[in-house]
VOFI-361764 format. One line per 10 residues: for each residue x, y negated, z of N, C-alpha, C. Coordinates in Angstrom, 2 decimals, decimal comma. Example, Ala and Ser with C-alpha at 12.3 -4.5 7.8 and 13.67 -1.06 7.14 Angstrom:
<rs>
13,19/5,69/7,80/12,30/4,50/7,80/13,20/3,30/7,80  12,85/2,25/7,08/13,67/1,06/7,14/12,90/-0,03/7,87
</rs>
This chain:
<rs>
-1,43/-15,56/18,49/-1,80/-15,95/17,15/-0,61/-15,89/16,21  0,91/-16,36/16,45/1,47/-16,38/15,34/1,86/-14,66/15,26  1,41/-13,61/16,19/1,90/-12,76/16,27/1,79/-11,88/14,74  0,48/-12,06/15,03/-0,69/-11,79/14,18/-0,25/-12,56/12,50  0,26/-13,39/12,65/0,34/-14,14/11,07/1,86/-13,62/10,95  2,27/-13,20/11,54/3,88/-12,79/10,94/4,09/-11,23/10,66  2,88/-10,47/11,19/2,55/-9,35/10,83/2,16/-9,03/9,54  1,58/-9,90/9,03/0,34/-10,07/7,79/1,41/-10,89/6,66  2,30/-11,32/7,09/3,47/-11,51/5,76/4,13/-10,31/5,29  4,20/-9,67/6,39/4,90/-8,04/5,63/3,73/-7,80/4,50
2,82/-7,56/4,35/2,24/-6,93/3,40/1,92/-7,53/2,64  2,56/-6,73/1,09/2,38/-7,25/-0,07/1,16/-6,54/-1,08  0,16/-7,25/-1,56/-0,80/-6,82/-2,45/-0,28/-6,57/-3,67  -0,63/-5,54/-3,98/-0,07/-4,81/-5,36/-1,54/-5,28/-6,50  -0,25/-5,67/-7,78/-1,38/-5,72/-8,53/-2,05/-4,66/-9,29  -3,03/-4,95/-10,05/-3,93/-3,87/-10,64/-2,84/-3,06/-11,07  -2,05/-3,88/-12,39/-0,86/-3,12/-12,78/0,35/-2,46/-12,10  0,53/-3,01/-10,90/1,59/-2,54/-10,32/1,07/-1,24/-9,88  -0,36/-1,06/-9,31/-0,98/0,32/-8,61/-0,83/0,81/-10,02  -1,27/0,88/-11,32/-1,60/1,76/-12,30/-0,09/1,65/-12,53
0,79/1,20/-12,66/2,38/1,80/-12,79/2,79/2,94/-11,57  2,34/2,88/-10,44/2,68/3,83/-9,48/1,95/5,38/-9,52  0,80/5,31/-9,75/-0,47/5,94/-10,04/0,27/6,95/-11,65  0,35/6,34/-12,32/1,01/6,54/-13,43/2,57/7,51/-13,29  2,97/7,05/-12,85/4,71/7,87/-11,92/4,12/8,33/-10,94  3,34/8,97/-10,16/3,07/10,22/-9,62/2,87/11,30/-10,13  1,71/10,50/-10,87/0,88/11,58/-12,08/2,13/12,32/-12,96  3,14/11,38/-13,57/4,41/12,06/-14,48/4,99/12,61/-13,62  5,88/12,81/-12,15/6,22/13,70/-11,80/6,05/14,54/-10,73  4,32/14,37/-10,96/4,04/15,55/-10,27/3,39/15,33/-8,63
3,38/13,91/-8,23/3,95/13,48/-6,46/2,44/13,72/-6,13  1,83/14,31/-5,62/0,24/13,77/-4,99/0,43/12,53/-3,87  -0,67/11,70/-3,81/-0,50/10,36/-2,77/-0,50/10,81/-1,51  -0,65/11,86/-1,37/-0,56/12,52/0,34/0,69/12,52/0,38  1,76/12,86/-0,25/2,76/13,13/-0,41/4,04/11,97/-0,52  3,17/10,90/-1,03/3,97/9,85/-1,41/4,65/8,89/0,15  5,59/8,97/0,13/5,90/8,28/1,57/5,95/6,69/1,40  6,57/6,28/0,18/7,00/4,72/-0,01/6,67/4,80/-1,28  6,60/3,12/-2,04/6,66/2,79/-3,27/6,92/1,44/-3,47  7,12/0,80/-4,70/7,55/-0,41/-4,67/7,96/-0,81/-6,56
7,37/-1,72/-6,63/7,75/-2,12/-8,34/8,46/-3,14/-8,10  9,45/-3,46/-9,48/10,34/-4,51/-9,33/10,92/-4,50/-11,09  10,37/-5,74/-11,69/10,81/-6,01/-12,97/9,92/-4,77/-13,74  9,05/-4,52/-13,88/8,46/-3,06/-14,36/8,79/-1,90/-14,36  9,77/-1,94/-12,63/10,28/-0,23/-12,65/9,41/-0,09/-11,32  9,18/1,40/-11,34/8,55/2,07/-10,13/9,44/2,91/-9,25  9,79/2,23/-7,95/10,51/3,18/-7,05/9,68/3,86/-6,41  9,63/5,38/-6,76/8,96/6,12/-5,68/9,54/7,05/-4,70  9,44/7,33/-3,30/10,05/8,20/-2,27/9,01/8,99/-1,64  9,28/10,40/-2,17/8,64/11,18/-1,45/8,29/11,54/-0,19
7,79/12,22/0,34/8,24/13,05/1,71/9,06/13,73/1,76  9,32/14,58/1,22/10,76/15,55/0,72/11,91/14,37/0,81  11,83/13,18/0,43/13,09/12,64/0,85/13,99/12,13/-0,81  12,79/12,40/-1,69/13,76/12,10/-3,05/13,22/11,11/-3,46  13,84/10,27/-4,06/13,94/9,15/-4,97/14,03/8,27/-6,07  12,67/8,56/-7,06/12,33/8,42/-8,09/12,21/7,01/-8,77  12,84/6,71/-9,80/12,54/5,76/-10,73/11,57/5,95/-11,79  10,89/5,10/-12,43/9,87/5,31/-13,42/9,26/4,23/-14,04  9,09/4,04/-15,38/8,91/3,05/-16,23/8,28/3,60/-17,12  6,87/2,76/-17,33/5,82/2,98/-18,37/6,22/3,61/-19,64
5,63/4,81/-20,03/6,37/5,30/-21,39/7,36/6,68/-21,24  7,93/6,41/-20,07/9,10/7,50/-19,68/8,48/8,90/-19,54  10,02/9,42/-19,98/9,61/10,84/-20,22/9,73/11,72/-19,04  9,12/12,42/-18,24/10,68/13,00/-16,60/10,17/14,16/-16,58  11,12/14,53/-15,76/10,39/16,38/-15,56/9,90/16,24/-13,82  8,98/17,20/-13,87/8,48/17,76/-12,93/9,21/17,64/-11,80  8,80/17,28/-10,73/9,85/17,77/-9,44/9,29/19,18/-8,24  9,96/19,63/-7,72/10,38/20,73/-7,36/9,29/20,80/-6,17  8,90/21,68/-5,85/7,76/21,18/-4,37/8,76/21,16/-3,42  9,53/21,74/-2,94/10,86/21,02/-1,86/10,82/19,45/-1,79
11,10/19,20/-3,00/11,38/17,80/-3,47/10,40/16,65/-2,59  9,31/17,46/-2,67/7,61/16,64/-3,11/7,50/16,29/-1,64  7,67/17,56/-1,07/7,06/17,58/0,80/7,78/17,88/1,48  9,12/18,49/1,40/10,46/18,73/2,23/10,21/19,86/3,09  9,10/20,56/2,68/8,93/22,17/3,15/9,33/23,10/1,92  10,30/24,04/2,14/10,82/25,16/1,39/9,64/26,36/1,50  8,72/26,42/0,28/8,02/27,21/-0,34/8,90/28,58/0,49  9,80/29,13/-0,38/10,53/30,21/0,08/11,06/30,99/0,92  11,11/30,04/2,21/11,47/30,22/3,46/11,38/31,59/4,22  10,30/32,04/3,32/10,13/33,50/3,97/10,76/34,25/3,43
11,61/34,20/2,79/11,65/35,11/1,60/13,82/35,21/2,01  14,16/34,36/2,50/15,26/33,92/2,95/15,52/35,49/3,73  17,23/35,78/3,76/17,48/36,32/5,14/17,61/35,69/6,34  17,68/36,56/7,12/18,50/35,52/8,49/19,51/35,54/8,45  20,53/34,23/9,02/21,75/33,95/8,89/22,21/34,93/10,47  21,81/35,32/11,27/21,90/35,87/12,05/21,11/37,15/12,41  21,57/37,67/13,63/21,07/38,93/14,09/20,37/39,99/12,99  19,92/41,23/13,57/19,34/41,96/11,99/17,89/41,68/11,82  17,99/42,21/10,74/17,22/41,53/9,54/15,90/42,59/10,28  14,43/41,82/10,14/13,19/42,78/10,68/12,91/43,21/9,11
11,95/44,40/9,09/11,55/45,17/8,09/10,07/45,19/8,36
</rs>
């Protein structure tokens, strides 16, 4: 039993506003929620962490740019397109 109640303190209920501040900073740069690994508000800022591994701030109103799909999911779009750092190159 207390296992169970000390489990259930980790989780914190987000409020309406806190989800529509996060919801809100995806939407501005771009993150889909599949994508979103972590989040967290504090004083009316939005920390968001991708899968890609980056680490976004965001506050109602703010202006940001786009982030990179690398960024988003930590798979390189391009990858094919790369040489090899080794042996020769196929055609």
């Amino acid at each position: 039993m207390a296992d169970e109640k000390d489990k259930t303190q980790d989780v914190q209920e987000l409020s309406k506003k806190d989800a529509k501040l996060i919801a809100d900073g995806c939407e501005a740069y771009g993150i889909p929620k599949e994508h979103l690994f972590n989040s967290r508000v504090f004083d009316g800022i939005a920390t968001l962490v991708t899968n890609g591994g980056k680490k976004v701030k965001f506050k109602a109103g703010q202006a940001v740019e786009k982030l990179k799909e690398i960024q988003i999911t930590g798979i390189n779009p391009d990858w094919k397109k790369k040489k090899p750092i080794t042996g020769a190159a196929k055609k």
